[in-house]
N, C-alpha and C positions, 0 to 999 in steps of 0.2 A: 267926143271927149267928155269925162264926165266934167258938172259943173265943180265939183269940189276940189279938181286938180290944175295947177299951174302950169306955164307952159316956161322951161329953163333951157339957158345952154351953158354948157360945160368944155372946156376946155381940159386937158390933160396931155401932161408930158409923161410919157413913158420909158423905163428903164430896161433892155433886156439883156444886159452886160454880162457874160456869162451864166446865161438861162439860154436852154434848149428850147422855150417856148418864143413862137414866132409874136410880130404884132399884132395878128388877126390872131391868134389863140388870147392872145392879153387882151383885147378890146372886148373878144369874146366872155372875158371873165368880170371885166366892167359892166359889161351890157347885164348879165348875173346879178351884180353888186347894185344895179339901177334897179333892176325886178324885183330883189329883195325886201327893197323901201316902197315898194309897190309904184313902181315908178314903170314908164311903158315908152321904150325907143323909139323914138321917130324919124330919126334921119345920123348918120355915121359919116364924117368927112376925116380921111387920114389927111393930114398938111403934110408928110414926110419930115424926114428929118431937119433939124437945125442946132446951128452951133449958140450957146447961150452969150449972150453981151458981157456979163457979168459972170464969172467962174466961180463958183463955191465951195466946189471940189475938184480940186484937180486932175482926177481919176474920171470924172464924168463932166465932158467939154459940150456937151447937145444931150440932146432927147426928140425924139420923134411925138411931135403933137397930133392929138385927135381934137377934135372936136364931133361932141353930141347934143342933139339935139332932144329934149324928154320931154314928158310932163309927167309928172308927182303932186301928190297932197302938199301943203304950205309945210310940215316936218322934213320931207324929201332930204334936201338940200345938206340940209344940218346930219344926218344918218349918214348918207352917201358918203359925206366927207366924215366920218367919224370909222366908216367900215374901210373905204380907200385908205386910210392914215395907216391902217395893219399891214395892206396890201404894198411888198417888197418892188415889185413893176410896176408900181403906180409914183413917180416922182415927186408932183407935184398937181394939185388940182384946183381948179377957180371954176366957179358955178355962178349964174347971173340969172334971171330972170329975162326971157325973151318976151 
């Protein structure tokens, strides 16, 4: 691992609400969105689905969460979540530092 990059994990709920594309094509497209910010996957944990405690949309009751595992430069973090926010399958995301 190089020294200048940090080691995050990320959580993300996923939307695939009438989209043809499956979860592993959307993770797949995250993983993408991680590479971009020059960020490099380490480990992909699907949780499966779950229903949210708190409803905000009526229309959308769960989301299927992932959790990843990266490391990225100390910008990573801030990018990822700035290119996600465009990305329509991507619900919701939190990013921590591991």
């Amino acid at each position: 691992m190089n020294p200048t990059k940090r080691s995050y994990r990320a959580t993300f709920i996923l939307d695939n609400r009438g989209k043809e594309d499956s979860i592993d094509q959307i993770i797949d497209g995250v993983k993408q969105d991680i590479a971009a910010v020059q960020g490099e996957v380490t480990a992909v944990e699907n949780l499966g689905r779950r229903e949210f405690v708190r409803v905000t949309d009526r229309k959308l009751t769960g989301g299927t969460y992932v959790q990843v595992a990266f490391s990225a430069p100390p910008s990573g973090p801030t990018a990822l979540r700035e290119r996600l926010r465009l990305n329509a399958n991507v619900y919701r995301t939190f990013v921590q530092s591991a």
